[in-house]
C-alpha positions in Angstrom: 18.2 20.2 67.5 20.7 21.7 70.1 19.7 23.9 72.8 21.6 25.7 74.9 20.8 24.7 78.7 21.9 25.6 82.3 21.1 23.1 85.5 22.3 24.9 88.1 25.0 26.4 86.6 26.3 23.9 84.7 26.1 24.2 80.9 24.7 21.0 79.2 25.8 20.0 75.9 23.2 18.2 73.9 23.9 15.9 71.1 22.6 16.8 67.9 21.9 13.9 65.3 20.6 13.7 61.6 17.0 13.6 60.4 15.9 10.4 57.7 12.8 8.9 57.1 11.1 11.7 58.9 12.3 11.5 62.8 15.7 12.2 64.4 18.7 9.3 64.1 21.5 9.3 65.6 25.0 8.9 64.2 26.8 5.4 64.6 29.9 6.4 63.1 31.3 7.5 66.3 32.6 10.7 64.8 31.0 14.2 66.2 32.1 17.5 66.1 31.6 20.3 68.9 28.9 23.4 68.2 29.8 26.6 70.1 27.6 29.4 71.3 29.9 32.1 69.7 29.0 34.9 72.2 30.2 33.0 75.0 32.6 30.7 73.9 30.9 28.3 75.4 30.1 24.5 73.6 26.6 24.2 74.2 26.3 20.9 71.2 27.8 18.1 69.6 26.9 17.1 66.2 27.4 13.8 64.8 29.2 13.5 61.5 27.6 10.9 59.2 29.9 7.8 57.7 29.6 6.7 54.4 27.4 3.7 55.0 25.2 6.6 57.4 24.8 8.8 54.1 24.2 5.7 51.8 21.4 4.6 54.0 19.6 8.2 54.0 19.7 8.1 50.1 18.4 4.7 49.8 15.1 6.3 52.1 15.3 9.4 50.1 14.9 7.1 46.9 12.1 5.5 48.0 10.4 8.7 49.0 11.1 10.2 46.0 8.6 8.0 43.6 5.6 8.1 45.5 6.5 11.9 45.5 7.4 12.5 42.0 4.1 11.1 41.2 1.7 13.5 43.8 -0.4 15.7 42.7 0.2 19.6 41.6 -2.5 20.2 44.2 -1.1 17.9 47.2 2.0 19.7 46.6 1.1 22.8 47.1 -1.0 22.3 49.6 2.0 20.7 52.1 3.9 24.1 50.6 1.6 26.4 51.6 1.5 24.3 55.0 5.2 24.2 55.1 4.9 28.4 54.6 2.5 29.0 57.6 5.1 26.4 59.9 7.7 28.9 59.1 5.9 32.0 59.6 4.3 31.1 63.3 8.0 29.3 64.0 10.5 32.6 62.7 11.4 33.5 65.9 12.5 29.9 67.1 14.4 30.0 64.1 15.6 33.3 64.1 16.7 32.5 68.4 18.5 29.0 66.6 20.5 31.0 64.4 21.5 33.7 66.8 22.6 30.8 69.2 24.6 29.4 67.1 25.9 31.6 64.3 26.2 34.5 66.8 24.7 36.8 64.5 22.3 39.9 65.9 18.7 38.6 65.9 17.6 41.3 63.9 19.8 40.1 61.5 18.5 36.6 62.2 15.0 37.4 61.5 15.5 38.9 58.3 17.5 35.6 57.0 14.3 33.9 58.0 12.1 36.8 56.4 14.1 36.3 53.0 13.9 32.3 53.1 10.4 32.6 53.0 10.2 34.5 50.2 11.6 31.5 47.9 9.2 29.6 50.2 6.7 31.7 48.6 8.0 32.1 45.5 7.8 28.1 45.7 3.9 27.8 46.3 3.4 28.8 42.7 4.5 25.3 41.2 1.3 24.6 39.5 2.3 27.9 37.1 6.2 27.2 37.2 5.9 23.3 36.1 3.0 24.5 33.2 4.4 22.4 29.8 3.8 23.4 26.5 1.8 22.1 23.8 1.5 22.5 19.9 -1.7 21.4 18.5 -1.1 19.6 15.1 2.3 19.9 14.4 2.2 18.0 11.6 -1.1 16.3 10.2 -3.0 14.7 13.0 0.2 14.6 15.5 0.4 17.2 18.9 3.4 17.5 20.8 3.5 18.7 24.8 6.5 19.4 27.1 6.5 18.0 30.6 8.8 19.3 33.5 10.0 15.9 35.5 11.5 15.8 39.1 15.0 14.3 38.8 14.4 12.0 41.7 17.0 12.8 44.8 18.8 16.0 45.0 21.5 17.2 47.6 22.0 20.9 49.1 25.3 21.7 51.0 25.1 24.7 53.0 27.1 27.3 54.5 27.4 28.3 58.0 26.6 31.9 57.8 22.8 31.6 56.5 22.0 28.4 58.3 18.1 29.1 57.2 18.5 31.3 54.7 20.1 28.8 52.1 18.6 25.5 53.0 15.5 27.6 51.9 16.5 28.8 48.4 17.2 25.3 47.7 14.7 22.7 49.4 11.2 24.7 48.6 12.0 24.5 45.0 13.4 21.2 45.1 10.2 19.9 47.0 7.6 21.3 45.2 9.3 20.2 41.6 8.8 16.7 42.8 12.2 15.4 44.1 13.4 14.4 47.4 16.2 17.3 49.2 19.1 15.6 51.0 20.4 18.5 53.0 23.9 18.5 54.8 24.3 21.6 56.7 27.2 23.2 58.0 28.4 21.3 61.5 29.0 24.6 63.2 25.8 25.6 63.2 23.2 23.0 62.5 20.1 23.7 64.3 18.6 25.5 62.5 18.5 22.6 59.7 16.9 19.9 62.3 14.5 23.0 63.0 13.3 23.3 59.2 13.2 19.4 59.3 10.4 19.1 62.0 8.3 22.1 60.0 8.6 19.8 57.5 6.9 17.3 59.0 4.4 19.1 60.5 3.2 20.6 57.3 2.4 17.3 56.0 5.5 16.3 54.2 6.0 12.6 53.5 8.7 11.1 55.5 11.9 10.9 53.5 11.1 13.3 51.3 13.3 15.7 53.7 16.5 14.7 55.2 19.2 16.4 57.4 22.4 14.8 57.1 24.9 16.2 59.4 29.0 15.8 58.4 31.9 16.7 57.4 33.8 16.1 54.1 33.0 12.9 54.1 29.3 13.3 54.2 30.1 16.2 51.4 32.6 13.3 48.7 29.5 10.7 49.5 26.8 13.2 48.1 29.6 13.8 45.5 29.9 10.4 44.4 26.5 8.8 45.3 25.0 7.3 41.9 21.3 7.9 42.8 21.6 11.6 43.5 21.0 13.5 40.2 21.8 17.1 41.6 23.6 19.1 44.0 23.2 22.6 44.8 26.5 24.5 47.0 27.0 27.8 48.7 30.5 28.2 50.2 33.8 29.6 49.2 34.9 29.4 45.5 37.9 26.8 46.5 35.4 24.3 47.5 33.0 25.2 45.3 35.0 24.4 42.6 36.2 21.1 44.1 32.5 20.3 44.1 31.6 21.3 40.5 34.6 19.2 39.5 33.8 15.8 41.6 30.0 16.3 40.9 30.4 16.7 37.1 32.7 14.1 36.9 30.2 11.7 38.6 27.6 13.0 36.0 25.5 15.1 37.9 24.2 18.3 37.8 25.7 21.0 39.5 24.8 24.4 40.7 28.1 25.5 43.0 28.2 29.4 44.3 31.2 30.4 45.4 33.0 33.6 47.3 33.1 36.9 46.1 35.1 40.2 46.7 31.8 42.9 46.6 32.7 46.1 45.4 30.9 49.6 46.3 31.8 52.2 43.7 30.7 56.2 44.8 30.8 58.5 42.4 31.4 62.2 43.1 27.7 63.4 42.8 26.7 61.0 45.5 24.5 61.7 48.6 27.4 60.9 51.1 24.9 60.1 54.7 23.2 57.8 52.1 26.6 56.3 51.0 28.1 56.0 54.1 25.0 54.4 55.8 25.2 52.0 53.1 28.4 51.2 53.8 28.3 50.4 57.4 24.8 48.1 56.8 26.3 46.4 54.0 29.9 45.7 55.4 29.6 45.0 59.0 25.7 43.2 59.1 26.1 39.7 60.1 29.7 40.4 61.1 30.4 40.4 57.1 30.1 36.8 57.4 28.3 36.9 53.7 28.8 36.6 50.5 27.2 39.9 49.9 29.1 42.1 52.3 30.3 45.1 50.6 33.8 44.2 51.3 35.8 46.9 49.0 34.8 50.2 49.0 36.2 52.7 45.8 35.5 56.2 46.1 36.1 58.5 43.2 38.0 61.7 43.5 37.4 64.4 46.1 34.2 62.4 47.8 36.9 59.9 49.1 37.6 62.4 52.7 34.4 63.2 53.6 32.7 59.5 52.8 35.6 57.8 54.7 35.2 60.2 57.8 31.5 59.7 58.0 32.2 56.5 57.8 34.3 56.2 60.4 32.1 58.6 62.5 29.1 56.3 62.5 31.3 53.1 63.3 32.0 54.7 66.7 28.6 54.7 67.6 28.1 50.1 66.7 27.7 48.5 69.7 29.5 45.0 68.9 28.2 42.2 71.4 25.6 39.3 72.5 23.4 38.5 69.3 20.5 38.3 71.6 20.9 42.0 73.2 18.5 43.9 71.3 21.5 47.0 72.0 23.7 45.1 69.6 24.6 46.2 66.3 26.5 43.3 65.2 27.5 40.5 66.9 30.9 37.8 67.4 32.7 35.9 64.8 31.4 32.1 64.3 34.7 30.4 66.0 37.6 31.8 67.5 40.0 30.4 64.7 37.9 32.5 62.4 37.9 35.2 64.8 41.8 35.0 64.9 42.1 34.4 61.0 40.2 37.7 60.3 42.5 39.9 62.7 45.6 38.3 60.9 44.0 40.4 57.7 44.0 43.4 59.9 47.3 43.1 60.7 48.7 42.1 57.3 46.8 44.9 55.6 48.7 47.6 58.1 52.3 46.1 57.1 51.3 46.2 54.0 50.9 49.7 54.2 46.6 50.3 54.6 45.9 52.8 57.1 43.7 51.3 60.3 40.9 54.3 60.3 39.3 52.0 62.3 40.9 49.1 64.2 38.7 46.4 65.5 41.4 44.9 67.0 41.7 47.9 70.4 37.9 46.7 70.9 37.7 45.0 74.4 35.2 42.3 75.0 34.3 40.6 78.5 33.4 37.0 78.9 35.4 34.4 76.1 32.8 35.3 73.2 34.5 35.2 69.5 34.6 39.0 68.9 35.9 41.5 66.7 35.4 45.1 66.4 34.1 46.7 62.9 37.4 48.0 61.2 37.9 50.2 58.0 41.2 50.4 56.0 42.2 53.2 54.0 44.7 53.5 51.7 44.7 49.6 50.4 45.7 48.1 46.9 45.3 45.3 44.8 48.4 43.8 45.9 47.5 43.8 49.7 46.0 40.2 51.1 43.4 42.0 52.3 42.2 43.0 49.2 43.0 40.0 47.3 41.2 37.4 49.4 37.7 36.9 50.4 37.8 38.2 54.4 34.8 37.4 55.5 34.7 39.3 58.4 33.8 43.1 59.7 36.5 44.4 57.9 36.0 47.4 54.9 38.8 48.1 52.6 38.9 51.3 50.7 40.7 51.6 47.6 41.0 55.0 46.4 40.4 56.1 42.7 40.5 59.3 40.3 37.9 58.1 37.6 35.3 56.0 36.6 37.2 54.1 34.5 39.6 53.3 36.7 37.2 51.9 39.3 35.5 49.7 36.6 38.8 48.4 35.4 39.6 47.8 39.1 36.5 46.1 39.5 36.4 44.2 36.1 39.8 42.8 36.9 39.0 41.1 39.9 38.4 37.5 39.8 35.0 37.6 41.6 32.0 38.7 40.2 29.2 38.1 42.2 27.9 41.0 43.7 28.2 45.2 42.9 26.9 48.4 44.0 26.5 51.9 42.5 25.9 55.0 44.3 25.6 58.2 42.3 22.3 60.8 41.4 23.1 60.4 37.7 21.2 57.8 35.6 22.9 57.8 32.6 25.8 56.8 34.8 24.4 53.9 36.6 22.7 52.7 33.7 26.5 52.5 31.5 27.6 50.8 35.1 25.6 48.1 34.8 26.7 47.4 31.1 30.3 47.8 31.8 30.9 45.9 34.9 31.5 42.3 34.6 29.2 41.1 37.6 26.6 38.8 38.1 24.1 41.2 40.2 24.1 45.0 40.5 23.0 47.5 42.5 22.2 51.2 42.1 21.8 53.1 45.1 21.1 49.4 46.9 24.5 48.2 48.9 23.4 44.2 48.7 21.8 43.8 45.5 19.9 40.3 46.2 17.6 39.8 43.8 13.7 39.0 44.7 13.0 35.7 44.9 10.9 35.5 41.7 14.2 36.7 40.4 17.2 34.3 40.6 20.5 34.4 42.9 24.0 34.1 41.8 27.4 36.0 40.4 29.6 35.5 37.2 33.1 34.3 36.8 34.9 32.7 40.0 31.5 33.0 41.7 29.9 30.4 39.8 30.8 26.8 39.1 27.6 25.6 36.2 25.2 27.3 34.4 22.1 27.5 36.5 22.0 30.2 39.5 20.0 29.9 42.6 16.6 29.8 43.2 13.6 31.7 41.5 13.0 30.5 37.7 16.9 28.9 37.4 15.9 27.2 40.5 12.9 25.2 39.3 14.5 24.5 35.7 17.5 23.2 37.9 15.2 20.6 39.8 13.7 19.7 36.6 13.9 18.0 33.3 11.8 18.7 30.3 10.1 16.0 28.6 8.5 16.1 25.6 5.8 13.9 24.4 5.0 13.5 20.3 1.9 12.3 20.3 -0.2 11.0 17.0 -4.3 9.9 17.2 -5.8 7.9 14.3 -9.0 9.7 12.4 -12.4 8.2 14.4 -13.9 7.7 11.1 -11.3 5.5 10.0 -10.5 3.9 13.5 -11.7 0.2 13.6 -12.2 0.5 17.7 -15.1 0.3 18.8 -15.6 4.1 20.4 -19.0 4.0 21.9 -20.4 6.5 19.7 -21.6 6.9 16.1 -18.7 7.8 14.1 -20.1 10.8 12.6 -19.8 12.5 15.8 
């Protein structure tokens, strides 16, 4: 992995290379990208970007890993899980200081991406109950039948850049313990943190080429797309590319889990506590830089709350401290790259033609040093025919769209194309119960800003948030990795047998 060095004063750049067979390789395609510290603006890495014939030869180790894997025991399994869990815990903050570095998100922030990985890392150490078959005992005269759960053999994850842990972890623990070997291709802007999760890997006892870290561009991603001997692939990213991917991978005949962007609404009813609300707001908007697929990116208040919510809102967005990721004073920290950095403000400013009004403008913050920053901002006033409404942000930037009824706000929020993620905040039951029957999204929250489910739970949205029929991780995870077998099986009558059993036949 990368790290981030001075030698008297001179930043080194190290070179950052893909993990197969179980030890670092470096790239031969002669192709690289550069990795930026996003607080300073400074490159600190450069990541090699796999060829074809680079990704070809990490499946063809993968393959062979896979068999002798697929055919382990429940119990070694779980035993290199339970290793691999205990790696992770004594290593969070290493991982959690990888992110920061490289994402430029606050380590507080960091460390509770790790803190949530390991709960599918957890969730994971159950396989002997989650791969338990099924068996009828004389089906039909003298004949059982039993269902088996099979690995698929390799499997593929391609991650985003904005949970560089996170992800890789609702994917790969499931994937491992199910039997198959994980191909993972990280995002190039911030890949430490996958080369990290590779040695822990290894250290916990994993065979080599069970686990691989391919790093790359879109031609790593069209290889994994069209490789014949990987079975599955499992995407996070925006819904443009994940539907390119559901499309390519289907056609190739694989399986395909592909979660795309989302649009998250917050709806505040009249009767709602408005410090709670407006706390809420801030966490679930401007954490991580709102560089997530569950920021609370649209926020609808209903009739007379609207003033007061949007006030204390802006009150408490006065008081973030926006700088270094690893300054524990931060409150949220830069952009990823400055061309995201620049693509967010343009937003900002379209949003203000188009008429929203800048309550907040992170655009007058002033940052020192060349970091990739933006200040929180919150835009009142906006419609559905505003860019910054339409289109997934992606960035510290809240939108408020005003309405006079429930009704309206659930038609608002039925209508948009995303439905991954949606919040509630109201005292009344009756009312948040109805919510979550009327709104067309995949996961809901009452009172909770980011409804992410547990991990024994599974992860994913409805319409242009979801490309296939299986979400992420928890029970749809390990049916993903898996196919069911089942086995008809039919035993002649000992008394009637003419083998020889070894024991008198009247037993």
């Amino acid at each position: 992995m990368a790290t981030h060095q001075r030698r008297k004063g001179v930043i080194v750049v190290e070179r950052i290379s893909h993990w197969i067979g179980g030890h670092p390789v470096a790239g031969t395609s002669g192709r690289s990208a550069p990795v930026f510290n996003p607080a300073s603006g400074a490159q600190t890495g450069e990541v090699d970007l796999a060829s074809v014939d680079e990704m070809n030869a990490a499946v063809a180790s993968a393959k062979v890993a896979a068999v002798a894997w697929g055919d382990s025991s429940l119990a070694r399994r779980t035993q290199i899980l339970f290793a691999f869990r205990e790696a992770v815990w004594s290593n969070r903050g290493r991982l959690a200081a990888a992110i920061t570095h490289q994402h430029g998100k606050v380590l507080s922030d960091a460390g509770g991406e790790v803190a949530r990985g390991l709960e599918c890392v957890d969730y994971a150490c159950g396989l002997a109950e989650h791969l338990k078959g099924s068996f009828s005992d004389q089906a039909s005269t003298g004949v059982d039948v039993h269902t088996v759960h099979r690995p698929l053999g390799v499997v593929a994850g391609i991650t985003p850049f904005n949970f560089p842990a996170m992800v890789p972890l609702w994917m790969c623990p499931n994937a491992v313990a199910t039997g198959n070997a994980f191909i993972l291709k990280p995002s190039e802007k911030d890949p430490a943190a996958a080369m990290l999760l590779a040695e822990l890997w290894r250290e916990a006892g994993l065979p080599d080429g069970v686990f691989t870290v391919v790093n790359g561009d879109k031609v790593a991603v069209d290889a994994i797309l069209q490789h014949p001997d990987i079975a599955a692939v499992s995407f996070v990213g925006s819904t443009p590319i994940a539907r390119y991917v559901y499309e390519q991978g289907t056609a190739a005949g694989k399986r395909i889990q592909a979660l795309g962007g989302a649009k998250n609404h917050m709806l505040v009813l009249p009767d709602a506590d408005i410090d709670l609300a407006a706390d809420a707001a801030i966490n679930a908007a401007f954490g991580s830089a709102g560089e997530r697929c569950m920021a609370v990116s649209v926020l609808v208040p209903i009739g007379d709350i609207a003033e007061p919510l949007v006030e204390a809102i802006a009150k408490r967005c006065a008081g973030l401290i926006v700088g270094d990721g690893t300054d524990g004073a931060s409150d949220m920290g830069p952009l990823v790259t400055q061309e995201h950095r620049e693509k967010v403000a343009g937003y900002i400013e379209a949003g203000v033609d188009a008429g929203a009004t800048a309550t907040v403008d992170g655009r007058d913050h002033s940052f020192e040093g060349g970091g990739f920053f933006l200040g929180v901002t919150v835009l009142d006033h906006v419609t559905e025919d505003m860019s910054c409404y339409r289109d997934e942000i992606f960035g510290p930037v809240l939108s408020i769209v005003r309405r006079d009824s429930y009704e309206e706000a659930v038609e608002l929020i039925n209508a948009n194309p995303y439905g991954n993620g949606v919040a509630i905040f109201t005292r009344d039951g009756g009312a948040a119960r109805r919510f979550a029957r009327d709104v067309t999204v995949g996961m809901v929250g009452v009172n909770v800003p980011i409804p992410v489910p547990v991990a024994h739970h599974s992860f994913g949205g409805w319409k242009a948030s979801l490309f296939g029929d299986r979400h992420m991780y928890g029970p749809e995870g390990i049916d993903f990795y898996t196919r069911s077998q089942a086995v008809t099986t039919r035993w002649p009558d000992p008394a009637t047998s003419t083998i020889d059993l070894g024991f008198p036949q009247n037993h």
